[in-house]
C-alpha positions, -999 to +999 in steps of 0.1 A: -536-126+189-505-111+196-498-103+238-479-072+231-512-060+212-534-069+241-514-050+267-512-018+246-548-017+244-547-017+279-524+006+286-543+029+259-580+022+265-579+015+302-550+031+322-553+063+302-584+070+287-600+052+320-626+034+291-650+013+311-664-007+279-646-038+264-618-037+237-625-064+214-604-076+191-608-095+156-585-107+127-614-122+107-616-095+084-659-103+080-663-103+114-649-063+112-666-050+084-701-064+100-692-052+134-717-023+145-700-002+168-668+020+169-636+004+144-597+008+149-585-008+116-547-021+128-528-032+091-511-017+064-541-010+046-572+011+054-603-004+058-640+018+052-657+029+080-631+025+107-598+049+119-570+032+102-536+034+126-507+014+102-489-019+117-452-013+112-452-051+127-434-045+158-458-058+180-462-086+163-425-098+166-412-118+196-379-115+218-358-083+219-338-074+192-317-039+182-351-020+172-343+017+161-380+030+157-375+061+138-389+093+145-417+112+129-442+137+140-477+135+152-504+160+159-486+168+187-452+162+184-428+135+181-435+103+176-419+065+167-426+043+144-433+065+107-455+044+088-470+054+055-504+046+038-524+060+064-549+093+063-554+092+099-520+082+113-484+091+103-473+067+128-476+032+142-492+043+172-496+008+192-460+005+184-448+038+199-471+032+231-456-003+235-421+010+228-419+038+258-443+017+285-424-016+278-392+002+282-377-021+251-348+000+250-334-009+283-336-048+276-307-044+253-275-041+263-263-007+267-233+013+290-240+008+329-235+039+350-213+032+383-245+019+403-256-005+369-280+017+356-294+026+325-289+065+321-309+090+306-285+105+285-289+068+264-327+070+259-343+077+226-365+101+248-333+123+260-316+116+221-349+132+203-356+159+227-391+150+246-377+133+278-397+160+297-428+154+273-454+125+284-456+117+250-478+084+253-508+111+263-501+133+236-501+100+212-534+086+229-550+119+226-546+122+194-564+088+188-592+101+208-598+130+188-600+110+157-625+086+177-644+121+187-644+133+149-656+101+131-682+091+164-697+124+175-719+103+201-689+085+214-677+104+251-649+095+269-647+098+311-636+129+327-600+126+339-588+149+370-553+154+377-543+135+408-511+139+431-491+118+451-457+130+476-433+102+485-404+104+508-375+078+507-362+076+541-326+067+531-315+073+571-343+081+595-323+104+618-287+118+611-278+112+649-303+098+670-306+062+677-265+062+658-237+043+681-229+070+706-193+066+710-192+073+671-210+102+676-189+113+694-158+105+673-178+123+644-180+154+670-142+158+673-138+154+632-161+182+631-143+202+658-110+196+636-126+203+608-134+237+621-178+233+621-184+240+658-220+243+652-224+208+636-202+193+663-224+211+692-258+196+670-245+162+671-234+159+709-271+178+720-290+154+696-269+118+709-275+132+743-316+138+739-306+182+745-323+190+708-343+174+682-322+157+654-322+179+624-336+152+603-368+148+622-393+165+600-419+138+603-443+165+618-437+191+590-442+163+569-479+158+586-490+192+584-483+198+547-498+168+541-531+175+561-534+216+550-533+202+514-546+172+517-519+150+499-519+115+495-485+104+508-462+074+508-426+066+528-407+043+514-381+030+543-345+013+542-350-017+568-320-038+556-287-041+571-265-008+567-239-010+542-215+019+522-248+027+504-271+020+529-272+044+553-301+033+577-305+030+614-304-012+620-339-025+622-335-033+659-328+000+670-352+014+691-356+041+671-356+029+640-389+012+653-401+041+669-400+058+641-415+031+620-445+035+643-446+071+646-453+073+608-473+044+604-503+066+623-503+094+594-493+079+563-490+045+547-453+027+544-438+006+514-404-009+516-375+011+504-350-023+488-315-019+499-285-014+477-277-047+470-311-062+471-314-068+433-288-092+440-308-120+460-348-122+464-335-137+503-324-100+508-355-088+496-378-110+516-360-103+546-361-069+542-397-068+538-408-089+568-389-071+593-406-042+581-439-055+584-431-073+618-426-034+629-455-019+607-484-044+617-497-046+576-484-063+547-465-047+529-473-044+490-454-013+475-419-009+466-395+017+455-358+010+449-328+023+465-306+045+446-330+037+415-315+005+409-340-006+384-330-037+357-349-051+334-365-077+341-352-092+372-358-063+393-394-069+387-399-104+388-383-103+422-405-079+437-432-102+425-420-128+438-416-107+474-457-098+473-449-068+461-478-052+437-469-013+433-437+001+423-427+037+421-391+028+408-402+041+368-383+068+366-348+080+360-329+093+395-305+118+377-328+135+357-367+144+355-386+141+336-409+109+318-389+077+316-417+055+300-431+086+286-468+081+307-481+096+342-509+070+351-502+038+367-501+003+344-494-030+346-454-045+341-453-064+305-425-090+306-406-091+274-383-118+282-414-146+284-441-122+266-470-120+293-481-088+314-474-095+350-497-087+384-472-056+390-488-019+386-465+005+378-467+042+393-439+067+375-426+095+397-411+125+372-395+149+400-364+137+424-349+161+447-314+149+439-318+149+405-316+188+404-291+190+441-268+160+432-270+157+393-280+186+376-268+212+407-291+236+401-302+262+428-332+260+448-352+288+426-346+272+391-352+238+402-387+255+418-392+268+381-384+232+364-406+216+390-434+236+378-428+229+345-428+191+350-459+195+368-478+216+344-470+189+316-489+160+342-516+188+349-524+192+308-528+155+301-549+147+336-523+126+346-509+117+378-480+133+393-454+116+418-426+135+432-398+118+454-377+141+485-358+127+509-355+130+542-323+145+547-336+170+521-355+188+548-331+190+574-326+220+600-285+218+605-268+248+616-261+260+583-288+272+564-304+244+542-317+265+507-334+232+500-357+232+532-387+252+518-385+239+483-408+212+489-440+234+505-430+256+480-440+231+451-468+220+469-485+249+473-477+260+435-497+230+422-526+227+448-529+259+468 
């Protein structure tokens, strides 16, 4: 039986439509027909009494090769994989599933953006228009309707829309706990530069006068207790470096801050830069965070995004990590893998599914401030959007700020209120 086959089912039966009862599967074609219970026929041809979806082969086939899936539509709008001889299916469903979740596309070679990553603008999902659809629900809903039609009696679980807010904390303070004599140095750049204000901020923060404009851990709290949020911070605890903008993990602060949040909200580590380039860096990284957290640490999200297939993965693995919230694409929103519920990573290179769940975030702050430079108001409106998508499927919606995305500076920061903003708009 083929692996990829297996893990689709999974991804479809279990992760999505939250099925409690077995899948089993056959290829004795007897052994089908005499089967009393509710039939998925999987071939090219159809088969009485059972919802026929047609095999275009794909998962079937072993290794990676140049795969160009084809587009179609399906009940509800695009899908891969057009397969004929089918009255219930247009489409080789398994096949698209397997497509988006496995994230086939980016295991063949393709144009690295500056920081080695695959870019959006490459993606079937971005080429064909539904980047901002999750298109794997729309696909697996379909196939429940056709299980509702032909098995009246058959009901599926209620799903509920579930939320989670994650903060990357890419630098922990913007002056507090830096090297003061720096500080200082910064101060008369600013002076030069002609921003009294931020010069007057950085001298009153190094010297304990006024709370660092990046501390919003307690803003952070209270949003999270009026709406009661699940939330995650993913921190940098490497070495700082020209991307890695973190305070040391021996600083004083850096620890105290470690601490501070540890009482509110649980911690996963935040892999530096250049992490994907050693699993020492990564395991280094990790226990000095857990040395200063006082619990293992199991979930993940890369810096910068830096995802490759599959090292990036197999590493973390390796590390103890079991949850990553790295699925998703840092200079655009939208669905990467086209799904919003957790699943399990599938390894194409050696064919097996791997102990690693998989939670996709769909809305970065920078993607609109950096990338797309929208204003605060339009990215409010395309947040909402996003979010109403997750919300019509039952899905689960991550979002991903950063800290310096909140900051209180002397200038005023358009950005600041965004966040609550959101919130409210989906739970309030």
């Amino acid at each position: 039986m083929s692996p990829r086959l297996k893990y689709t089912a999974d991804v479809i039966f279990k992760r999505v439509l939250k099925l409690k009862i077995p899948v089993m599967f056959t290829q004795e074609m007897e052994e089908f027909l005499q089967f009393d219970g509710k039939k998925i026929n999987y071939s090219l041809y159809p088969v009485k009494d059972s919802i026929h979806i047609p095999c275009s082969g794909f998962l079937f086939q072993t290794g990676v090769k140049p795969v160009f899936p084809g587009i179609c539509h399906g009940a509800f709008g695009k899908a891969l994989f057009p397969v004929d001889g089918s009255n219930d299916f247009t489409y080789d469903l398994f096949a698209a599933v397997f497509y988006m979740v496995s994230r086939y596309e980016e295991y063949l070679p393709f144009e690295r953006d500056k920081h080695g990553r695959f870019q959006p603008e490459h993606s079937l999902a971005f080429k064909n228009n539904f980047l901002d659809k999750p298109v794997v629900h729309y696909w697996v809903e379909e196939l429940k309707d056709r299980l509702m039609l032909r098995y009246p009696s058959f009901s599926f679980p209620k799903k509920k829309f579930r939320f989670i807010s994650t903060i990357d904390v890419d630098n922990g303070y913007a002056f507090k706990g830096k090297n003061v004599l720096k500080m200082m140095g910064a101060a008369i750049r600013d002076v030069i530069k002609g921003d009294i204000g931020l010069a007057t901020q950085r001298i009153q923060v190094v010297l304990g006068l006024q709370k660092d404009p990046y501390d919003q851990y307690t803003l952070h709290k209270k949003i999270k207790t009026k709406y009661k949020i699940p939330l995650r911070y993913f921190i940098l605890s490497g070495q700082p470096s020209s991307y890695d903008h973190n305070l040391p993990p021996y600083n004083n602060a850096f620890k105290d801050l470690v601490k501070r949040i540890r009482k509110f909200s649980k911690i996963g580590i935040h892999p530096s830069y250049f992490s994907n380039q050693s699993i020492s860096i990564i395991e280094s990284e990790i226990k000095t965070l857990e040395k200063i957290y006082g619990k293992k640490i199991t979930e993940s999200r890369q810096h910068f995004i830096r995802l490759d297939f599959p090292q990036t993965y197999r590493q973390l693995i390796k590390s103890g990590i079991r949850c990553d919230y790295s699925m998703g694409f840092p200079t655009m929103p939208g669905f990467r893998a086209g799904i919003a519920e957790p699943y399990l990573f599938y390894d194409l290179t050696d064919e097996k599914i791997k102990r690693l769940f998989i939670r996709p975030f769909q809305i970065i702050d920078t993607s609109y401030i950096d990338y797309l430079k929208l204003n605060p108001q339009d990215a409010l409106k395309h947040m909402k959007r996003i979010a109403d998508e997750v919300k019509m499927v039952n899905g689960m919606l991550i979002t991903i700020f950063h800290d310096r995305t909140f900051s209180q500076t002397p200038k005023p920061n358009r950005w600041r209120s965004v966040y609550q903003k959101f919130i409210k708009s989906i739970l309030g």
